[in-house]
N, C-alpha and C positions, 0 to 999 in steps of 0.2 A: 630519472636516472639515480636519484638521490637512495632511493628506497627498492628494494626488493617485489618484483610487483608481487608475488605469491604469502609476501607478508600485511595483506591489508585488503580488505573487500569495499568495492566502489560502485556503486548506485548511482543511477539517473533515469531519467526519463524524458518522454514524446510527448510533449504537450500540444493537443488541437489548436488550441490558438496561431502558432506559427507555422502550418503546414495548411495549402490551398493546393498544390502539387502532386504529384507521384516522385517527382524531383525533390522536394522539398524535403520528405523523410530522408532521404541520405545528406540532404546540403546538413541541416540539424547534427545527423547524428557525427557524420566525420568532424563538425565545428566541436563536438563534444570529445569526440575522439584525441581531435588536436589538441585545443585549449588543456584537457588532462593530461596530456603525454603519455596515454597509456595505448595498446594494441588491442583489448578487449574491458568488458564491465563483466562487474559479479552479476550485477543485478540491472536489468533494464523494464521499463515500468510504461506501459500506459496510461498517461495522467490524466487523472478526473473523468475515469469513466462512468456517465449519467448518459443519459436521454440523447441530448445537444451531441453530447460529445460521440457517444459511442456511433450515429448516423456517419461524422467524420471521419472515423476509424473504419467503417467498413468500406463507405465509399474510397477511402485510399485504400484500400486494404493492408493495413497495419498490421491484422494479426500474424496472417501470411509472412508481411515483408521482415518482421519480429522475429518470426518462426526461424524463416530463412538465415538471419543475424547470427543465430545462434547454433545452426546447421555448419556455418561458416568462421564458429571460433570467435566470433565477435562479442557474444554475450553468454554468459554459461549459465541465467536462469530470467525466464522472462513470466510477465506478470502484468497486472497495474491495479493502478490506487480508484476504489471505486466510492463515487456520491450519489446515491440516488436511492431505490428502493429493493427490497430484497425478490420482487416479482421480475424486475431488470435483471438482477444480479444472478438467478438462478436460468433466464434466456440468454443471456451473453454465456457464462460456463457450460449452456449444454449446446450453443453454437459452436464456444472455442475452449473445446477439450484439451487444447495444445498450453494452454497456459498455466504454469506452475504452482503459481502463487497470487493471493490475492491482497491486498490492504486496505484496510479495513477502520472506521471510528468506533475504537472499542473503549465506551470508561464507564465507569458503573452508574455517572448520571445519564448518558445515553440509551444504555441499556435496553429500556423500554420503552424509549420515545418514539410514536410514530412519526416525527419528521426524518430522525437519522435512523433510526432501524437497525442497531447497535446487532441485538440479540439473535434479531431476525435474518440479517447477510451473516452472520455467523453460522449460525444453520445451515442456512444455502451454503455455504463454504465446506462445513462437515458434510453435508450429503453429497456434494462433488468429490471430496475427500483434496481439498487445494489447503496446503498449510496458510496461516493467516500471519501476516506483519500486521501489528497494529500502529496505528498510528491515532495522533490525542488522547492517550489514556488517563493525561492530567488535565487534558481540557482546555490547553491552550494556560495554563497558571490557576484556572480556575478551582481545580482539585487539590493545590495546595496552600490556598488559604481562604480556608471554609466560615462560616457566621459562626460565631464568636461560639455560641453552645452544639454548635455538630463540631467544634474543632475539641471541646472539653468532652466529648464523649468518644473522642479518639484517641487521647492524650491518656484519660482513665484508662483506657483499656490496656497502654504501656506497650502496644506493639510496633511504634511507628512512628511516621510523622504521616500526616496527612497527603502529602504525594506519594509514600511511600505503601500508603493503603491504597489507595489510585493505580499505581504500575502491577505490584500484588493482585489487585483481582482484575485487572486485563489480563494478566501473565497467567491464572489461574486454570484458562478453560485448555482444552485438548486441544491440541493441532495448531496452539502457538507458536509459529517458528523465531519470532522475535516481535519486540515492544519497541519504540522508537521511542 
């Protein structure tokens, strides 16, 4: 009541962990609903979609009931945060074309690691054409305080601090809707 709700945008999300139910998705989301004080989210999120998790999500059928959330003025864009590989991440989006957006570990030491597959779910995100939220573009702090001579050859360069080279080339590629 404090605040204007069309003055502020508010995110959350459906984490597998605490859903064994088809009940369970709404007990969650109304407990979210209430504790905020608000009547809908900006943003609602399927969390930690991988392997484990997304078997959860279909078995309850999350995307559907997601869908539905936001059919009904509850959520005005839905999405979720995805962990795993980009072979997953390219079968889940052409399963569930109903999802807006996706989130994504985007920072330039991941890039090109095949355990987090930075480059590669980005890709699969442009060829769905789903805007991307990144999320660890510094790495958890890690990107802004580097070994002593990669932080002197950022310094040289005069354009930055070290995290601020980090958010910069996350923010850098097409179809970034935001950097967390």
């Amino acid at each position: 009541d404090r605040h204007n709700r069309d003055e502020y945008t508010l995110a959350t999300k459906l984490h597998a962990g605490f859903i064994k139910t088809f009940e369970d998705r709404d007990k969650v989301f109304n407990e979210q609903l209430s504790k905020t004080g608000v009547t809908y989210f900006d943003y609602y999120l399927l969390h930690d979609v991988g392997v484990d998790h997304y078997e959860v999500y279909k078995k309850l059928d999350c995307f559907n009931w997601l869908a539905d959330k936001k059919k009904k003025g509850l959520v005005k864009h839905i999405g979720f945060s995805f962990h795993d590989n980009a072979d997953l991440l390219d079968k889940v989006l052409t399963e569930h074309p109903e999802m807006e957006f996706v989130q994504l570990q985007i920072n330039y030491l991941d890039w090109e690691s095949e355990a987090i597959q930075s480059r590669k779910c980005y890709e699969v995100a442009t060829k769905h054409n789903k805007p991307v939220i990144v999320m660890e573009p510094v790495k958890g702090g890690k990107l802004a305080k580097l070994p002593h001579d990669a932080e002197k050859i950022l310094s040289e360069a005069g354009n930055g601090s070290p995290a601020s080279y980090a958010v910069r080339f996350a923010a850098s590629h097409d179809g970034i809707a935001m950097v967390l």
